[in-house]
C-alpha positions, -999 to +999 in steps of 0.1 A: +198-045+854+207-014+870+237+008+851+259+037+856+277+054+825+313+056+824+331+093+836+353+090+808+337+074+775+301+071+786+296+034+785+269+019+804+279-001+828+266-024+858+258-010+890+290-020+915+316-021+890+325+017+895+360+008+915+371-009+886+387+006+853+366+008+821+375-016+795+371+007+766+392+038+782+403+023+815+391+057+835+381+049+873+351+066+882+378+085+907+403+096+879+384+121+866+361+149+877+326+145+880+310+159+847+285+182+854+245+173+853+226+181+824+201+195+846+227+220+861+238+235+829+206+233+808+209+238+765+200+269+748+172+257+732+156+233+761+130+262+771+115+257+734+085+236+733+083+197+718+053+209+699+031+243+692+007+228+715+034+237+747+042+274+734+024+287+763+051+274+787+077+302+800+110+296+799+122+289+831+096+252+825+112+227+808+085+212+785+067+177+799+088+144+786+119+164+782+153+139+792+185+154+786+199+128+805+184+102+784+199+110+751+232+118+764+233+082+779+218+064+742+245+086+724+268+069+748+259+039+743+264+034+707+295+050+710+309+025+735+296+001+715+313+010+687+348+013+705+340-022+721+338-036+685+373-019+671+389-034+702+378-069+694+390-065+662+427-057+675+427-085+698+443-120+688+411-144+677+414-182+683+383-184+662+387-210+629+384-185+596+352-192+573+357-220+553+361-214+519+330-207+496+332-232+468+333-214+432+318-233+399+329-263+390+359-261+361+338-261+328+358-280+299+368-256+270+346-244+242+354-255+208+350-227+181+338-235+150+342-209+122+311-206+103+312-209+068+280-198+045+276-221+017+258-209-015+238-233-034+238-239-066+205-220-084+194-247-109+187-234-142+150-236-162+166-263-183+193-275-202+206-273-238+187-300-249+154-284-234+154-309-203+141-296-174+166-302-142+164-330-117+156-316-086+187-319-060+185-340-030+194-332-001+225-347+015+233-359+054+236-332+082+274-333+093+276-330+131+309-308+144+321-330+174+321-305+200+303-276+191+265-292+186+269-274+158+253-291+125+262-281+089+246-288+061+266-299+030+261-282-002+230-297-025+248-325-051+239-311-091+226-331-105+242-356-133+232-341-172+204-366-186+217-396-205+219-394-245+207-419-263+218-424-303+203-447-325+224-456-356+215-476-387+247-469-410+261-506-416+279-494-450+296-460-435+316-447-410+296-430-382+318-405-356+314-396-320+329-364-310+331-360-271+320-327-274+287-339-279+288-346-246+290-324-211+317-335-183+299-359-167+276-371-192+265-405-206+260-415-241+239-447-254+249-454-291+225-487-301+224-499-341+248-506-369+280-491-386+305-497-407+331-482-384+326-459-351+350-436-348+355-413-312+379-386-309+381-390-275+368-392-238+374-373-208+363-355-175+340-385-164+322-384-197+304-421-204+302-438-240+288-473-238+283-487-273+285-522-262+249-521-284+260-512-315+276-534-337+306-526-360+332-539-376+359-515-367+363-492-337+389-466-335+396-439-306+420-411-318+422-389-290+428-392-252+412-414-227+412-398-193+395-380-160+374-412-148+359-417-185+346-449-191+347-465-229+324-496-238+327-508-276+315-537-295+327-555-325+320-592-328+352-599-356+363-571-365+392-548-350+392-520-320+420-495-324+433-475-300+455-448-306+457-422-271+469-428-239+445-445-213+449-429-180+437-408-151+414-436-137+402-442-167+384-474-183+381-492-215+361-523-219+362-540-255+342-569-267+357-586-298+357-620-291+366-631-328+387-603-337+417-577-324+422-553-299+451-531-311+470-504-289+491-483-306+522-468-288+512-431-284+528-403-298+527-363-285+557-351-308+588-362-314+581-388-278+559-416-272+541-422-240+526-452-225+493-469-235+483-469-199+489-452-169+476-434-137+450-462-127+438-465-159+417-498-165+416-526-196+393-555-201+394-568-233+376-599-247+394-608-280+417-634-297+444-610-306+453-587-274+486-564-284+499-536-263+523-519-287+528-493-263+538-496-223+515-505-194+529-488-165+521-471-132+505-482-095+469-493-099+472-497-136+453-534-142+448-553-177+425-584-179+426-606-210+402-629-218+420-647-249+398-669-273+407-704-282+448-704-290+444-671-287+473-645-282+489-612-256+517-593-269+531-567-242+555-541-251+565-532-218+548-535-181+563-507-161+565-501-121+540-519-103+514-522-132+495-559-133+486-578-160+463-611-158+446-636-184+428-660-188+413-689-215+376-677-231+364-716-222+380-741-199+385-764-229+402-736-250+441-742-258+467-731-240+474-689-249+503-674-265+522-649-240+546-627-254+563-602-229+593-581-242+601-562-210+592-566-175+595-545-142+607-563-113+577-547-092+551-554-123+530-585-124+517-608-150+495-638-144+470-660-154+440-649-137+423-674-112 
């Protein structure tokens, strides 16, 4: 299609449309003077050559291929085109805006777990009795809800080996000291003695002398930290003179004899026989509690030979007391209580 550049802004435009004003700078081809030809007022520098191949031209011969006119109407052009463009942009625009470029979806929040480095344990070569250590097994994998994050708990110790005594003393007195024993420990006394004496059990240390038979038992010291007490003495008498507590347990076989418990003394005050969750089974035909039974979780069973008999001091709180007949055909039991709790319980046992 033919075009003619504007007078005023030099945008090409169709042949026929002179008359009428430009749209970019609304100039008539009549408003303004006619510009003047390229050709008539030629450039400084349009004698020189397009190569070194035309140097031998003179200067009054324009070189072959050489337009003024053509550039001057590309740079026109571009220019109108640009003016066309920042025009549009002023004008009012019925056109929808972009829809809306959708971002991530909302990610739910991170839980932080703080990291905490757990050292293990180095076992040692072996113990003080020349024992070499059990190796530690490995425990579960705890999973942090959450994080996918797993933590390993620290490797369990393990437990000291157990001791076992062998005692053949049935004319003298043979004593236990708990330090012969770690926290945590268990000791095996098997044989005969006259009387077996132990000063005392506690943090989780383990006496079972249910296999050693002797004629009197006594425990001088304290009972406590989840020790556990197992004694043996067919007819004769189990003494005990320290408070039973801490979740502690004492199990007594004396089926033809006594099970004493003193009311403790620390001082110038006495303090109950049991207390703290502290547990008593006792198989005897004399059961006296000389000293209260008190506290929550503090239990007593009795098993009480035939016409046998259970003297209670005291039962504190909600501490509970049961018994019960050695044989069905056993007479009736002798129950002596002196003082009684509201909240404290005792029963024969079903």
């Amino acid at each position: 299609m033919a075009t003619v550049d504007c007078p005023g802004c030099g945008l090409p435009r169709p042949m026929g449309q002179e008359d009428q004003p430009c749209p970019v700078c609304e100039a008539g081809v009549h408003d303004l003077p006619a510009a003047p030809r390229a050709d008539d007022a030629p450039l400084p520098f349009a004698h020189l050559p397009a190569d070194n191949a035309q140097l031998h031209h003179t200067a009054g011969e324009a070189p072959p291929g050489h337009r003024p006119g053509v550039i001057a109407a590309v740079f026109g052009f571009a220019a109108g085109a640009v003016a066309v463009l920042a025009v549009q942009g002023l004008l009012p625009s019925n056109a929808s805006p972009p829809a809306a470029v959708p971002g991530p979806p909302p990610t739910s929040p991170v839980a932080v777990v703080a990291a905490v480095q757990v050292e293990p344990i180095p076992p040692a070569d072996t113990d003080a009795n020349g024992a070499e250590p059990v190796a530690a097994t490995p425990g579960p994998t705890a999973v942090v809800a959450g994080s996918g994050l797993e933590v390993a708990p620290p490797p369990r110790v393990p437990r000291p080996p157990t001791l076992v005594i062998e005692v053949d003393q049935p004319e003298e007195t043979v004593n236990f000291p708990s330090s012969l024993l770690k926290p945590g420990q268990t000791a095996v006394v098997r044989g005969r003695a006259k009387i077996f004496s132990v000063s005392g059990l506690e943090n989780g240390r383990t006496l079972d002398a249910s296999g050693l038979v002797a004629e009197k038992v006594t425990v001088t010291g304290l009972i406590d930290g989840g020790s556990v007490l197992t004694v043996y003495a067919p007819k004769g008498v189990v003494s005990i003179g320290g408070p039973v507590t801490g979740g502690a347990s004492v199990t007594a076989l004396v089926p033809g004899g006594e099970f004493l418990f003193s009311r403790p003394h620390y001082g110038d005050r006495t303090v109950p026989s049991l207390k703290g969750d502290a547990r008593v089974t006792v198989t005897a035909k004399l059961v006296d509690f000389r000293g209260e039974v008190e506290g929550k979780g503090t239990r007593v069973l009795a098993t009480l030979a035939d016409g046998g008999t259970l003297k209670l001091y005291g039962v504190r709180d909600t501490a509970v007391v049961e018994y019960r007949k050695s044989k069905p055909g056993d007479g009736a039991p002798n129950i002596d209580v002196r003082q009684r709790d509201p909240g404290a319980t005792v029963r024969r046992a079903e």
